[in-house]
PQR file with spaces between the fields and no chain letter, atoms N, CA, C, O and H, PARSE charges and radii, in Angstrom:
ATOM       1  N    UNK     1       0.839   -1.167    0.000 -0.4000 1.5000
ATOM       2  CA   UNK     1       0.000    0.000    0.000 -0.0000 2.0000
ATOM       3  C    UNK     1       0.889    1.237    0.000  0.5500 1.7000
ATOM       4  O    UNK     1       1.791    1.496    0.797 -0.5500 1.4000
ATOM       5  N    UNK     2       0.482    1.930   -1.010 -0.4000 1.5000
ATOM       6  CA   UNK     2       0.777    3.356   -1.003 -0.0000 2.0000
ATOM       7  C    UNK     2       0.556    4.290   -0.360  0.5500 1.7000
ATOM       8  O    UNK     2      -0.579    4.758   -0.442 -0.5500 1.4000
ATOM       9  H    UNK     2      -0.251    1.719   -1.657  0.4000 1.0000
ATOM      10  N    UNK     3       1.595    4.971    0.583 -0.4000 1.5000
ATOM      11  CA   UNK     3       1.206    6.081    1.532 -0.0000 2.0000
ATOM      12  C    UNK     3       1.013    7.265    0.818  0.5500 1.7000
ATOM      13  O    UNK     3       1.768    7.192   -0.152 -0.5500 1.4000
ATOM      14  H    UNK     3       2.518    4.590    0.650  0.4000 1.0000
ATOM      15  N    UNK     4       0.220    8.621    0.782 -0.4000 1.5000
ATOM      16  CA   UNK     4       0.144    9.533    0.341 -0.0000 2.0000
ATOM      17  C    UNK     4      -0.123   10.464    1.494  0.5500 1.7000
ATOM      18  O    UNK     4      -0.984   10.265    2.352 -0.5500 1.4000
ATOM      19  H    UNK     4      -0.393    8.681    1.569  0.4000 1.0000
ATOM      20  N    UNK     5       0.954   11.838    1.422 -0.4000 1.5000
ATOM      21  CA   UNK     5       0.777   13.011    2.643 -0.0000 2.0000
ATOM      22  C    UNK     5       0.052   13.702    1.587  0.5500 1.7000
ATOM      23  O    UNK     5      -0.091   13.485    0.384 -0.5500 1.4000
ATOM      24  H    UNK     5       1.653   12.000    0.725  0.4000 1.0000
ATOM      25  N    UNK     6      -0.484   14.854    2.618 -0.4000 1.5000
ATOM      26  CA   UNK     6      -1.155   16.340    1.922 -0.0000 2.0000
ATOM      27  C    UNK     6      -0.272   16.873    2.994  0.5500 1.7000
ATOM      28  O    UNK     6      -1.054   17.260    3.863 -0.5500 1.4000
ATOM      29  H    UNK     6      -0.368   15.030    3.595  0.4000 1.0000
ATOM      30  N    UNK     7       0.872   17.083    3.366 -0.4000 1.5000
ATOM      31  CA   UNK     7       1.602   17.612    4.447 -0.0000 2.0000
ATOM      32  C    UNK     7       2.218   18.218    3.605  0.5500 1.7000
ATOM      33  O    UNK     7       2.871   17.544    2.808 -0.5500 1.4000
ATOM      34  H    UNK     7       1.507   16.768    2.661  0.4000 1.0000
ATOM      35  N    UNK     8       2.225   19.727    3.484 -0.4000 1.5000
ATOM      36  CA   UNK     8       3.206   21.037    2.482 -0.0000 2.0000
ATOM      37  C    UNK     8       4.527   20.846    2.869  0.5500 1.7000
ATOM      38  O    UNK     8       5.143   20.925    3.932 -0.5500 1.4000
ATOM      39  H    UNK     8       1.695   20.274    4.131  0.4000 1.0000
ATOM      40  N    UNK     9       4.827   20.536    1.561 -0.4000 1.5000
ATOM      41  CA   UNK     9       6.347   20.671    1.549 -0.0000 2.0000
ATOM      42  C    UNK     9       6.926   21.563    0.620  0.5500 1.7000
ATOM      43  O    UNK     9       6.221   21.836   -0.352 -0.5500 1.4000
ATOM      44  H    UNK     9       4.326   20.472    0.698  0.4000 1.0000
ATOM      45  N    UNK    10       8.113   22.113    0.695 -0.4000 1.5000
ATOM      46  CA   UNK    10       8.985   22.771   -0.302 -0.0000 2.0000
ATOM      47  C    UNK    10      10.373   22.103   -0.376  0.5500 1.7000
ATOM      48  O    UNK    10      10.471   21.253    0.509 -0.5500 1.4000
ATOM      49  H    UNK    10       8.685   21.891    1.484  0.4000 1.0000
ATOM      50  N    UNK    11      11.264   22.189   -0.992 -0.4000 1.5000
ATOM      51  CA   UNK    11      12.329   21.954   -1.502 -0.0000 2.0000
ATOM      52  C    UNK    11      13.172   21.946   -2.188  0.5500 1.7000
ATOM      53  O    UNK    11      13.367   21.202   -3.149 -0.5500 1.4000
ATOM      54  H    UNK    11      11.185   22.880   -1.710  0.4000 1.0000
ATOM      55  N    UNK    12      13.953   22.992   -1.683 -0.4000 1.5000
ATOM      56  CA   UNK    12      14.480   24.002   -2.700 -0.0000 2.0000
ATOM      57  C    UNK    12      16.213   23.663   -2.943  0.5500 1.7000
ATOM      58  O    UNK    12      16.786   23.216   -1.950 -0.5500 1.4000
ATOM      59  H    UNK    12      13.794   23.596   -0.902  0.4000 1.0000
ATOM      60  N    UNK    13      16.881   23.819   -3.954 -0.4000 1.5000
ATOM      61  CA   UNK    13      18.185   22.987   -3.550 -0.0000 2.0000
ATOM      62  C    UNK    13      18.743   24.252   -5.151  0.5500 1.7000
ATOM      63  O    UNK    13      18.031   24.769   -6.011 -0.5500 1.4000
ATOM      64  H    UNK    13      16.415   24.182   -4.760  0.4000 1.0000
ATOM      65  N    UNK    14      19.739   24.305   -5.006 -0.4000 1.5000
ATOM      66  CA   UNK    14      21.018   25.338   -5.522 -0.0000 2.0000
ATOM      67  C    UNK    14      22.259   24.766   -6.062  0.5500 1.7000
ATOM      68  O    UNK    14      23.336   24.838   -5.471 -0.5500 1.4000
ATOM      69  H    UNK    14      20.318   23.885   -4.308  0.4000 1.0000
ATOM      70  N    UNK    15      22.113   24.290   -7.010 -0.4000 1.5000
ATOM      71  CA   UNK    15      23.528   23.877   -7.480 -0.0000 2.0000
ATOM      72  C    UNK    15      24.409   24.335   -7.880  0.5500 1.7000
ATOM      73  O    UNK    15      24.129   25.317   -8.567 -0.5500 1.4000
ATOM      74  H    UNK    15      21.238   24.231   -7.491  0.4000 1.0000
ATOM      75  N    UNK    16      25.878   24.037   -7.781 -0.4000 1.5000
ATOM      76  CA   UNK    16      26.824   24.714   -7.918 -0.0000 2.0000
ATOM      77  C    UNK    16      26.848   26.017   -8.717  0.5500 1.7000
ATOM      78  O    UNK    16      27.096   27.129   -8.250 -0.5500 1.4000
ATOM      79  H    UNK    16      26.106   23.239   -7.223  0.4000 1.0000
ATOM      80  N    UNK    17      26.582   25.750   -9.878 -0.4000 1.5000
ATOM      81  CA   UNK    17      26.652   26.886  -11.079 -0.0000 2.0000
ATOM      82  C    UNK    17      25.352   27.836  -10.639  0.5500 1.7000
ATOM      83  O    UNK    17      25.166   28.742  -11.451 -0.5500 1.4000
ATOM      84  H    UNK    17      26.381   24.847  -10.258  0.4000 1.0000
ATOM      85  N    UNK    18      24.352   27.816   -9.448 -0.4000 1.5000
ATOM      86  CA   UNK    18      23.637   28.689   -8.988 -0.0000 2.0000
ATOM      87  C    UNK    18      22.003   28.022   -9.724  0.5500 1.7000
ATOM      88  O    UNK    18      20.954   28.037   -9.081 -0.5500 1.4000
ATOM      89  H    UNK    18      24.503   27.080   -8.788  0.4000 1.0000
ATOM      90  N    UNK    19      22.071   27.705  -10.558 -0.4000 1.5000
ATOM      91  CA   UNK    19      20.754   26.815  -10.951 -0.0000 2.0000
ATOM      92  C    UNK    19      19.994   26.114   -9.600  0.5500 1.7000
ATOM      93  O    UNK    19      20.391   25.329   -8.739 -0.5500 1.4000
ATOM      94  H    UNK    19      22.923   27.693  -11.081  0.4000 1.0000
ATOM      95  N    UNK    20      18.599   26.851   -9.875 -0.4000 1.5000
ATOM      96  CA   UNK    20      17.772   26.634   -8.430 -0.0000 2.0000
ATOM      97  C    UNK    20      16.765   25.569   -9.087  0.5500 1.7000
ATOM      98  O    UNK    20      16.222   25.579  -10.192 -0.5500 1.4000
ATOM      99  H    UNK    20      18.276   27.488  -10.574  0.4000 1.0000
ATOM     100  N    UNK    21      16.676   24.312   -7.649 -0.4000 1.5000
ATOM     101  CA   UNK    21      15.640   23.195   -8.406 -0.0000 2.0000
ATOM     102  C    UNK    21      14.730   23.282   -7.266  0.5500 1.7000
ATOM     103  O    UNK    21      15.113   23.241   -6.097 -0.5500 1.4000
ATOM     104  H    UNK    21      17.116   24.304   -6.751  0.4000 1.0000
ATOM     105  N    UNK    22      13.385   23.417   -7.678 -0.4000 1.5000
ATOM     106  CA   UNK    22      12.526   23.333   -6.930 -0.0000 2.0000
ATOM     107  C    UNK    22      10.988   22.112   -6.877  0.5500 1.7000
ATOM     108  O    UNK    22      10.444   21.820   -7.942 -0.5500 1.4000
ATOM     109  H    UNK    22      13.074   23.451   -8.628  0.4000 1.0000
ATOM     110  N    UNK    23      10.593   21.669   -5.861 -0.4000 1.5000
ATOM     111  CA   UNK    23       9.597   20.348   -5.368 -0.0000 2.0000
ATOM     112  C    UNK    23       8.733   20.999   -4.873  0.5500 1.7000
ATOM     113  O    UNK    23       9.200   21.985   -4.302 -0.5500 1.4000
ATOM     114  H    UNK    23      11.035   21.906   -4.996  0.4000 1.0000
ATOM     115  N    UNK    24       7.772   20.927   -4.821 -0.4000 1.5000
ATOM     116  CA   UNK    24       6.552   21.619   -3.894 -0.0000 2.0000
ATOM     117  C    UNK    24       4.977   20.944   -4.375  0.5500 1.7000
ATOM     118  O    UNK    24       4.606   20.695   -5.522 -0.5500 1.4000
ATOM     119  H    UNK    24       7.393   20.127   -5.285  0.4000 1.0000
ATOM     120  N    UNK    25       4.295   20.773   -3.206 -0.4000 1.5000
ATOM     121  CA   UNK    25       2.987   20.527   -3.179 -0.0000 2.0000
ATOM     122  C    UNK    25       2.187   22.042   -2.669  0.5500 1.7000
ATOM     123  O    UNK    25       0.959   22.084   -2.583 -0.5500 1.4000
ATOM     124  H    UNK    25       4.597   20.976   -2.275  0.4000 1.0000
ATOM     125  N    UNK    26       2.868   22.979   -2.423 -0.4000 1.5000
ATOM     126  CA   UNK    26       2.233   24.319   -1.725 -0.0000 2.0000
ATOM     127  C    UNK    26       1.653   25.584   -3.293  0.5500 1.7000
ATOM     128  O    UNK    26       2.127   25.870   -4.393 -0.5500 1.4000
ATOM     129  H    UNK    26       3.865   22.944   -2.493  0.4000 1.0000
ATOM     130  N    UNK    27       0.788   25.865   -2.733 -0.4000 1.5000
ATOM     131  CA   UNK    27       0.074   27.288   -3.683 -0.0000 2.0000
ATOM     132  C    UNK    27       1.165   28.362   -4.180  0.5500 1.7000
ATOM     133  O    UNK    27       2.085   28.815   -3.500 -0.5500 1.4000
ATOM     134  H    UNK    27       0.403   25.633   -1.839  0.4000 1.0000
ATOM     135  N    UNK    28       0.957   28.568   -5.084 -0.4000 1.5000
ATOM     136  CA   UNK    28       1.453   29.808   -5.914 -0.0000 2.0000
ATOM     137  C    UNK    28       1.532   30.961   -4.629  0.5500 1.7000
ATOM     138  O    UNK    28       2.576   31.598   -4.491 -0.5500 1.4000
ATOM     139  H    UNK    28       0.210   28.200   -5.637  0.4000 1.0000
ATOM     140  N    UNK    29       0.630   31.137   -3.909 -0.4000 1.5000
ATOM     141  CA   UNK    29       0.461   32.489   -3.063 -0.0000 2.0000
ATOM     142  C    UNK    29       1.228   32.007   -1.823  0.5500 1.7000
ATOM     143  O    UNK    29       1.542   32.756   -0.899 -0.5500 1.4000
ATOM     144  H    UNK    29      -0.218   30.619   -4.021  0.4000 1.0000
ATOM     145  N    UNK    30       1.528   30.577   -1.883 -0.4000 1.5000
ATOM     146  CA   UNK    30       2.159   30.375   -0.292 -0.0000 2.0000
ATOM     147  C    UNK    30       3.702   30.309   -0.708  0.5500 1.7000
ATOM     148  O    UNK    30       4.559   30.253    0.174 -0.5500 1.4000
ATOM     149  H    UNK    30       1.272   29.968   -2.634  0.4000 1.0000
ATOM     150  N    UNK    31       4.063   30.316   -2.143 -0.4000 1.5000
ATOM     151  CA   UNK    31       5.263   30.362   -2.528 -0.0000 2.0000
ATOM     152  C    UNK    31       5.798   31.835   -2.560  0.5500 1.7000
ATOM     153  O    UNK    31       6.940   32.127   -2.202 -0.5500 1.4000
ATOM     154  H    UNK    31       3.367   30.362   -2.859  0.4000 1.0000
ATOM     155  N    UNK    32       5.045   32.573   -2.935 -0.4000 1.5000
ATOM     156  CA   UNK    32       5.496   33.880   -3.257 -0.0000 2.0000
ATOM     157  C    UNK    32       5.082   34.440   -1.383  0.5500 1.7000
ATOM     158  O    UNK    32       6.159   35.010   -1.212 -0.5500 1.4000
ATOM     159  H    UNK    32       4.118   32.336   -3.226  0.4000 1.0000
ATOM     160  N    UNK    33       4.745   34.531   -0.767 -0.4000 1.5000
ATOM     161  CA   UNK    33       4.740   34.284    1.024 -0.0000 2.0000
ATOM     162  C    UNK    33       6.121   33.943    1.356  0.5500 1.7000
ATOM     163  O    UNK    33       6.881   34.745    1.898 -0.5500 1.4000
ATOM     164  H    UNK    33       3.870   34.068   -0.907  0.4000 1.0000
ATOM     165  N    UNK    34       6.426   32.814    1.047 -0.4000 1.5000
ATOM     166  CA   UNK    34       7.799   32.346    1.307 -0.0000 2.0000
ATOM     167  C    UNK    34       8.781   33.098    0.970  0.5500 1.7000
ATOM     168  O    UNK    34       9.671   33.623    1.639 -0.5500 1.4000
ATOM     169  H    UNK    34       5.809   32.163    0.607  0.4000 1.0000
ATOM     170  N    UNK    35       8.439   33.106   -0.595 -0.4000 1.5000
ATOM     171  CA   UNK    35       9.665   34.296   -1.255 -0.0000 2.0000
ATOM     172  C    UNK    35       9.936   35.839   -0.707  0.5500 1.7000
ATOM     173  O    UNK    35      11.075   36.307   -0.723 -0.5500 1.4000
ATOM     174  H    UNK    35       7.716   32.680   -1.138  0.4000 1.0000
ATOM     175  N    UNK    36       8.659   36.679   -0.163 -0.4000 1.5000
ATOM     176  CA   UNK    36       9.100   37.482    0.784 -0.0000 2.0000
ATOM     177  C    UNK    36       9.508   37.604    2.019  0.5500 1.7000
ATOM     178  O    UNK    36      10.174   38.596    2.316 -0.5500 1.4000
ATOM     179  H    UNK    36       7.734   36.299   -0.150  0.4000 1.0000
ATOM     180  N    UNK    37       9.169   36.540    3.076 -0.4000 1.5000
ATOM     181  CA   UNK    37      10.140   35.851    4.027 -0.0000 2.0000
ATOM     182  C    UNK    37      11.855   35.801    3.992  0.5500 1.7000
ATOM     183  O    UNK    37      12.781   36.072    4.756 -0.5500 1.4000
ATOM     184  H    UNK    37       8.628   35.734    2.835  0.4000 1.0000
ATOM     185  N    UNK    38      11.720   35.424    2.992 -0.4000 1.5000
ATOM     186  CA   UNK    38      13.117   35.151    2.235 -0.0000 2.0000
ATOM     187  C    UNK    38      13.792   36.428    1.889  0.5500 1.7000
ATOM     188  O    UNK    38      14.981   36.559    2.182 -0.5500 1.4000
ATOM     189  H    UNK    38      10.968   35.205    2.371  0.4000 1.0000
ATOM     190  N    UNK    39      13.114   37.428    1.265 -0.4000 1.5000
ATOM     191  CA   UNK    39      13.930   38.516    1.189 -0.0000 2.0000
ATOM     192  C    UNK    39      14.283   39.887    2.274  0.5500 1.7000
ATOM     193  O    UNK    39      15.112   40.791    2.375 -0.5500 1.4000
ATOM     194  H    UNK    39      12.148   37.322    1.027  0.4000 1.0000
ATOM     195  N    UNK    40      12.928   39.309    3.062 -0.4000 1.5000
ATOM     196  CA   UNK    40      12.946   40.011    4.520 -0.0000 2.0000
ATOM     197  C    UNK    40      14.378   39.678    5.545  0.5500 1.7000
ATOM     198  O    UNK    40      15.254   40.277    6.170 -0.5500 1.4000
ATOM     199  H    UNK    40      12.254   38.575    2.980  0.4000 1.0000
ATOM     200  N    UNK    41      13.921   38.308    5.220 -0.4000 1.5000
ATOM     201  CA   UNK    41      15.359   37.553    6.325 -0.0000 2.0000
ATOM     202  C    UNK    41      17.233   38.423    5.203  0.5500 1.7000
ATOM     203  O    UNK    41      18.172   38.944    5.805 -0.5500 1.4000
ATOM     204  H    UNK    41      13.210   37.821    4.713  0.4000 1.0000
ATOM     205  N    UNK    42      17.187   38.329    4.245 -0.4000 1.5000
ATOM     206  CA   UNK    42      18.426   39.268    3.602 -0.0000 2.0000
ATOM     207  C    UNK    42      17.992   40.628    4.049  0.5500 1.7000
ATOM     208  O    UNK    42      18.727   41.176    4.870 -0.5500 1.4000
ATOM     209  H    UNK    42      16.424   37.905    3.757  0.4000 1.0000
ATOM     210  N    UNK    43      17.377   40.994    3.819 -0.4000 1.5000
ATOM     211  CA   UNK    43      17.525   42.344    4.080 -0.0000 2.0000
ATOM     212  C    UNK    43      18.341   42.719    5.580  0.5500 1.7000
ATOM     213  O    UNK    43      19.324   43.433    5.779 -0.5500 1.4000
ATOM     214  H    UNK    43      16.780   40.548    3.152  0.4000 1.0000
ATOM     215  N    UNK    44      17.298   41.737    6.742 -0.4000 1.5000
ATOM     216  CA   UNK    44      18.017   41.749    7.796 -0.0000 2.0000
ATOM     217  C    UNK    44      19.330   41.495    8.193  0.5500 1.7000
ATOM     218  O    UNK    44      19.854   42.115    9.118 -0.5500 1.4000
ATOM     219  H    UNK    44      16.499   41.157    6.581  0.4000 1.0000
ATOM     220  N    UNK    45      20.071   40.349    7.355 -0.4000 1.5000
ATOM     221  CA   UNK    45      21.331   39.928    7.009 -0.0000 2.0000
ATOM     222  C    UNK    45      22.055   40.889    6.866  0.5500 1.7000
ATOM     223  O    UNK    45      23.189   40.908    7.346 -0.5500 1.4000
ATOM     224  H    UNK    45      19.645   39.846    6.604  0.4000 1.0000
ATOM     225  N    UNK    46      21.422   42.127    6.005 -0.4000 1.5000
ATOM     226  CA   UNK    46      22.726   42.606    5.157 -0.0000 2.0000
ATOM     227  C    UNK    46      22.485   44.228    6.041  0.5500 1.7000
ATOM     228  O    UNK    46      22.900   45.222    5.445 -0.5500 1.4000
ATOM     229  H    UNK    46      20.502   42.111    5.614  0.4000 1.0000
ATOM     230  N    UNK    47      21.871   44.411    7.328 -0.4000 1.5000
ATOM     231  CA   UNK    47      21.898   45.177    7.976 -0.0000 2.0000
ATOM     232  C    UNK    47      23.388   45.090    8.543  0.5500 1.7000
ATOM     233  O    UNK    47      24.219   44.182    8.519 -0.5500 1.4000
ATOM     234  H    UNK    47      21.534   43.604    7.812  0.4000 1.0000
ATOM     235  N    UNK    48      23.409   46.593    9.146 -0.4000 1.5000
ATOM     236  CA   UNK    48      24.739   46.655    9.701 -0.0000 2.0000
ATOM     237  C    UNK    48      24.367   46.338   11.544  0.5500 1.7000
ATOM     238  O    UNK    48      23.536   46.939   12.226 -0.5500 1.4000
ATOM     239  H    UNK    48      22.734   47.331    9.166  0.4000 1.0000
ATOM     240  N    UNK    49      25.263   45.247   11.966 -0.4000 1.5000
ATOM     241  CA   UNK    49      25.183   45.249   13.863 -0.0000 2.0000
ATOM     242  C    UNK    49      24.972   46.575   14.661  0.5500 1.7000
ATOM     243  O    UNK    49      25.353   47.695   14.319 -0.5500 1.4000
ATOM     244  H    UNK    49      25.938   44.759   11.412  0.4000 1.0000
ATOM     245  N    UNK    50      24.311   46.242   15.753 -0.4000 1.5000
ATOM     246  CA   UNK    50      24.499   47.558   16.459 -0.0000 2.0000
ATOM     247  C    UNK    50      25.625   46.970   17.773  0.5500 1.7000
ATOM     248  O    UNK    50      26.100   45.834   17.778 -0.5500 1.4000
ATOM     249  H    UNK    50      24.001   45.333   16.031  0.4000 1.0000
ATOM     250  N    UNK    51      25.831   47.766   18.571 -0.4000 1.5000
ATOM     251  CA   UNK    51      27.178   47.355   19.550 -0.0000 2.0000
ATOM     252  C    UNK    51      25.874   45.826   20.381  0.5500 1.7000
ATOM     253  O    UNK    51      24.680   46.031   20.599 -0.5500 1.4000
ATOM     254  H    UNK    51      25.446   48.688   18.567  0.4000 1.0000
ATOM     255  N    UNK    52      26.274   45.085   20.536 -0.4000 1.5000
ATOM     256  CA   UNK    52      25.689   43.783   21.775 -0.0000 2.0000
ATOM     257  C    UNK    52      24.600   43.147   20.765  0.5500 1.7000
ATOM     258  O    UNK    52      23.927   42.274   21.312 -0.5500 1.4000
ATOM     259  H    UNK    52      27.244   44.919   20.360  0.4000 1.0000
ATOM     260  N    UNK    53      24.359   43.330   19.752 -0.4000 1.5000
ATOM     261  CA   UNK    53      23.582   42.608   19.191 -0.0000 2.0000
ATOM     262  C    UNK    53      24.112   41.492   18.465  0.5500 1.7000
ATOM     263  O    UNK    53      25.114   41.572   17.755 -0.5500 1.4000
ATOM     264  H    UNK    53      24.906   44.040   19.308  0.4000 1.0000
ATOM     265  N    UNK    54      23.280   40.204   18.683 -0.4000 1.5000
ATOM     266  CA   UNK    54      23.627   38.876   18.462 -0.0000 2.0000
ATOM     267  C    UNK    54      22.787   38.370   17.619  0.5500 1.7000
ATOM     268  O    UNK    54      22.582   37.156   17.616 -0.5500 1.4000
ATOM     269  H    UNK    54      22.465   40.139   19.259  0.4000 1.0000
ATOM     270  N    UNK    55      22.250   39.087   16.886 -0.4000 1.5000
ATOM     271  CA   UNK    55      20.991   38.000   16.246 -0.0000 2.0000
ATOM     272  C    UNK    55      21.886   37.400   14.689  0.5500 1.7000
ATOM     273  O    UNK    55      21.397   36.475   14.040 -0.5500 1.4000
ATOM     274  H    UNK    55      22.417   40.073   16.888  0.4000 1.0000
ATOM     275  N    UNK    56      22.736   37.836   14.412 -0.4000 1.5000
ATOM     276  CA   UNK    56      23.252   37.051   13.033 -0.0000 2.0000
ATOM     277  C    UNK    56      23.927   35.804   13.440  0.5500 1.7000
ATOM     278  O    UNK    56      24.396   35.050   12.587 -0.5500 1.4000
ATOM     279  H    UNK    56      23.132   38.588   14.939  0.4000 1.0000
């Protein structure tokens, strides 16, 4: 017997030469959700530290 999830997944993987492969059972709107997540979290990245801050 064949198991089948409806459990959302993504899976996203980057290969060397930068070529992005992507798996997903999730919505167009929960992808592009993700994708601004994603550029939120860089943005924060590419902030400059303040003195005692640890979050990177």
């Amino acid at each position: 017997m064949k198991a089948t999830s409806k459990v959302p997944h993504l899976v996203v993987a980057v290969t060397p030469d930068g070529e992005v492969v992507l798996r997903s059972n999730v919505s167009p709107d929960a992808l592009r959700s993700f994708g601004e997540d994603l550029k939120n979290i860089a943005d924060e990245l590419e902030a400059p530290l303040e003195p005692g801050d640890t979050s990177h």
